[in-house]
N, C-alpha and C positions, 0 to 999 in steps of 0.2 A: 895764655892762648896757644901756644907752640904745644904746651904738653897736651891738649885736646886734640890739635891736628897730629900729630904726633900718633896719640892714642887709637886717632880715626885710620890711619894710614897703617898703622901697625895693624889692625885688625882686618884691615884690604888685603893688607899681605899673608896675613896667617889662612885669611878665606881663601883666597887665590891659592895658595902651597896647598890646602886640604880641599879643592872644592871635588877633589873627585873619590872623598870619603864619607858619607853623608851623616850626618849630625844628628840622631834620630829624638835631643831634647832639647833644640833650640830654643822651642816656642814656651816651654815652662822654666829652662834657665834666662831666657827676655824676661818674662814675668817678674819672677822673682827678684831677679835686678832691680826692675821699674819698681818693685813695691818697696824694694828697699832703700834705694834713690829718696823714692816719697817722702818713705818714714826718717830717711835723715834732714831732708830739709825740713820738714816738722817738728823737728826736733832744735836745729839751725835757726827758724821763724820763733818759738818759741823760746829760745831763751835769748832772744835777741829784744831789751828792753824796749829801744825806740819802735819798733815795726808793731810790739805790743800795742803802745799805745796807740797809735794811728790804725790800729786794724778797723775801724769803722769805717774810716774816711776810704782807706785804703779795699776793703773790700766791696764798699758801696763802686769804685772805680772798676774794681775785678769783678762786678755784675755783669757793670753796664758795658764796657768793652766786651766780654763772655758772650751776651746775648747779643752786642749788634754783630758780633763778625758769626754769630751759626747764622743770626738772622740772613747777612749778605753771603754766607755760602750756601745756605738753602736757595735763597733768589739765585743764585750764579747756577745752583744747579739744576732749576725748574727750568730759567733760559735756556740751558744748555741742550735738556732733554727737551723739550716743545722746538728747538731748532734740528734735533737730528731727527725727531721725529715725523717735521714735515719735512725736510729733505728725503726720505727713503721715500713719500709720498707724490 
């Protein structure tokens, strides 16, 4: 846990030292990370025997939480807009 805060903090500090030199490929070295992040926990889930076998139960779980929290952030965000929107009215 230390080396994640760690790692978060280091990179506060490195954005901070450089933020007034501009980064002009952040958004596809993110990417690239993210997908590689991905591909190694896929790789991690998969040769991990137990979590194989349980992948039924376990992704039936990973549906249904999945769709009810878009479902409750859709609703939070239909509230939200139907509330600013009769406020400016």
């Amino acid at each position: 846990m230390f080396i994640v805060i760690a790692f978060m903090f280091g990179g506060i500090l490195i954005g901070y030292l450089t933020r007034k030199k501009p980064f002009r490929y952040t958004q596809q070295v993110l990417a690239v990370l993210v997908w590689a992040l991905l591909f190694l926990l896929g790789v991690i889930i998969g040769g991990n025997e137990q979590l194989m076998k349980g992948m039924g139960a376990i992704g039936l779980e990973a549906f249904i939480i999945a769709t009810l929290a878009t479902l409750g952030s859709v609703t939070a965000a239909k509230c939200l807009w139907h509330f600013v929107r009769h406020k400016d009215k």
